[in-house]
N, C-alpha and C positions, 0 to 999 in steps of 0.2 A: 544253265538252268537248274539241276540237278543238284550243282552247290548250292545255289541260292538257296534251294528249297532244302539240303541236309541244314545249312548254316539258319536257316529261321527256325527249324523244327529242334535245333540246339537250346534256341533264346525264348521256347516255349516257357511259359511260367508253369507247374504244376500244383493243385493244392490237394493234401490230402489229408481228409477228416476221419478217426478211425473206433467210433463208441463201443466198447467192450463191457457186454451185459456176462456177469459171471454171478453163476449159480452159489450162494456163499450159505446151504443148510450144511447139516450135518452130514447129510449123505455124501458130501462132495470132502470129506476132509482125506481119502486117499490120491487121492489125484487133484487138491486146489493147488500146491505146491508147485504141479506142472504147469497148471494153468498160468500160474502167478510168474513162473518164471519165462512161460512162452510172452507173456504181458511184455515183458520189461526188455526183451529181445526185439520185442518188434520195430521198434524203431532200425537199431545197425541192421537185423536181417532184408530190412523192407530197400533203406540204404544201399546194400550191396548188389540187391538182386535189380536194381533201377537203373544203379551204376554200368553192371554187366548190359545191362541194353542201350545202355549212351542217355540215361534219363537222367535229370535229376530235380528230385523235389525242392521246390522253392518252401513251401510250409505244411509240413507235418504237424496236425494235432489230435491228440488224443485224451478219448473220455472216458473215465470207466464208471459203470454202474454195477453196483453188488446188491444183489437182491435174495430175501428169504421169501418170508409167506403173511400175509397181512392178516392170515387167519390162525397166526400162531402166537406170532408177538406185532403189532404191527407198529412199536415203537422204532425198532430197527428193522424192519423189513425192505425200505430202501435206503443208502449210500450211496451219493455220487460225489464226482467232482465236476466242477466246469470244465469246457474244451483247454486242454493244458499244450502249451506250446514247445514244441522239442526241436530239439534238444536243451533250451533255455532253460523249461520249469521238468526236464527230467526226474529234479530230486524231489518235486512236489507229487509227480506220478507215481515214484514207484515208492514214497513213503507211502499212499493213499491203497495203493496195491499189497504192499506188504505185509499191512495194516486188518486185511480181508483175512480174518479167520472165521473155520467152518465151524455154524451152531445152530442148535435150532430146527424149525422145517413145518414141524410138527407135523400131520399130515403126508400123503406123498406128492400130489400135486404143489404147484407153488406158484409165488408170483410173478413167474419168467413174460407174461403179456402183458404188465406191468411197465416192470422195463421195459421193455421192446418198444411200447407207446409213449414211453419217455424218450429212448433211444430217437425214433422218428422223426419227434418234433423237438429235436437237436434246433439251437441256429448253426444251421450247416453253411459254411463259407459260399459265399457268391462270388466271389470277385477270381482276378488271376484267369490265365488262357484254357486250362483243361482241370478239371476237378473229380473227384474219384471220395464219395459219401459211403464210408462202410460200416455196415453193424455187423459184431458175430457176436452170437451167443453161446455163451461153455454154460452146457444145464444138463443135469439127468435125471431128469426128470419131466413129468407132462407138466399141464399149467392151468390154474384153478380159470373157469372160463369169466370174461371179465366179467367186472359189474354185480359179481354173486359172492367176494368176501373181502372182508374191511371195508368196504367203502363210506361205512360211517364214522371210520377212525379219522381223529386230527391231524393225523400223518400220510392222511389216503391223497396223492397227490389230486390237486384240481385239474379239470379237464381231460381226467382219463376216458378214453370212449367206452362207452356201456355193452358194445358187444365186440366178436372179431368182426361181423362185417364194419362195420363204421371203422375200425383200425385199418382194415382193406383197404376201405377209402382213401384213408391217410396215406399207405402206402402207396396205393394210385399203382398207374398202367398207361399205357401207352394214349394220350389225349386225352387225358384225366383232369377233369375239372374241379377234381376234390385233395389233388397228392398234395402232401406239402412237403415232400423230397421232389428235388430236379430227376425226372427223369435217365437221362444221357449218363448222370453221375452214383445213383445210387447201387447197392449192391448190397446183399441179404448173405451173410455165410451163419449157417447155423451148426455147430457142435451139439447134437439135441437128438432124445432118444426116438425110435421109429414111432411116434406115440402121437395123437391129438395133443394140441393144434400145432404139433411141428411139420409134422409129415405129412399129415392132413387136418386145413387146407392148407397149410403158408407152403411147403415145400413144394405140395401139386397146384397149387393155383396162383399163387403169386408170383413174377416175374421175375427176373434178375437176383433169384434166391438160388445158393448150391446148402445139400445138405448132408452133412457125416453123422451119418446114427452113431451112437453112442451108447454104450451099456454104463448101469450105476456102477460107479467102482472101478472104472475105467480109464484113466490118464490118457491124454492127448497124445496122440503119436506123431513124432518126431515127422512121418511122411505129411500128416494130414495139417500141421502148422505151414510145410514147403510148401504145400498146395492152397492155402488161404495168402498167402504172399507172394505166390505166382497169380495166383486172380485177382489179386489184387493191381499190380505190377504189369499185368497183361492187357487189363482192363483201360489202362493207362494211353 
């Protein structure tokens, strides 16, 4: 009995969706470099550490979004790419990544709820046996509250929700009639300063969220990548 069940839990299919919202002002140009290199790791680190458990991903995809301030420039205040398939369109990711340089901001809030609402309403994979929907966000900074800059720009994405609660919604909770992330699968990691709307409310009230304060000027720490890959990996 025992094998049967190691041997089907071998043949499990896993999929894993991974949107990386990266803070791309000016403030962030001592530590994007970090950022940009833990990016482009994540795939082999995610790989190995799935390996060491007997896992193995069937499809890994990854998105990145780079965002500034819509109230500074808001011709480029967002950059994304579609869900890119790895390791197949690897050189399409980390062209797209390495591409992200810091400028800009204007201001010190920014458009990190932005992303985050893009991030959201990802098409996040349906299909395959166990799925694993993760957003992290590397920002340092708090985040202009929605709905009160650019939104009359031609670049202001459609259908951004007009406040955080209506974004709550999106995010949803437990028998939520409004998510439009699955439940079981989704996962919040935030690299984001102890500040409105990180810490509070997304950190304290929204579910299935971990969060590493972060100070401006402060590069990613080699433990706190280990641990966004173990939760990931674990969640699994």
């Amino acid at each position: 009995m025992n094998a049967n069940i190691e041997q089907y839990q071998g043949n499990l299919q896993y999929a894993v969706d991974i949107v990386l919202c990266v803070d791309a002002t000016g403030s962030m140009f001592p530590v994007l470099d970090n950022v940009k290199s833990s990016a482009l790791q994540f795939h082999d680190r995610l790989n190995d550490v799935m390996a060491k458990k007997g896992k193995a991903i069937s499809q890994l995809r990854l998105k990145a979004i780079a965002f500034r301030d819509f109230g500074d420039d808001a011709s480029n205040a967002i950059q994304q790419t579609e869900f890119l398939h790895l390791p197949s369109q690897a050189r399409d990711f980390e062209e797209f990544v390495r591409g992200i340089d810091a400028s800009g901001g204007g201001d010190i809030p920014e458009s990190g709820l932005e992303a985050l609402a893009l991030a959201i309403n990802s098409p996040w994979e349906t299909g395959l046996d166990r799925r694993r929907h993760v957003i992290v966000m590397f920002t340092d900074a708090p985040a202009h509250p929605l709905g009160t800059v650019g939104t009359s720009a031609p670049t202001y994405p459609a259908d951004i929700p007009r406040s955080i609660d209506e974004l709550f919604e999106q995010w949803g909770y437990a028998r939520s009639q409004t998510a439009v992330m699955e439940q079981s699968a989704k996962r919040l990691v935030l690299f984001a300063p102890d500040e409105t709307p990180w810490s509070d409310p997304i950190a304290e009230e929204w579910d299935l969220t971990l969060h590493f304060a972060s100070k401006a000027g402060q590069g990613l720490e080699e433990f706190e990548m280990d641990e966004i890959i173990e939760t990931i990996a674990n969640s699994l």
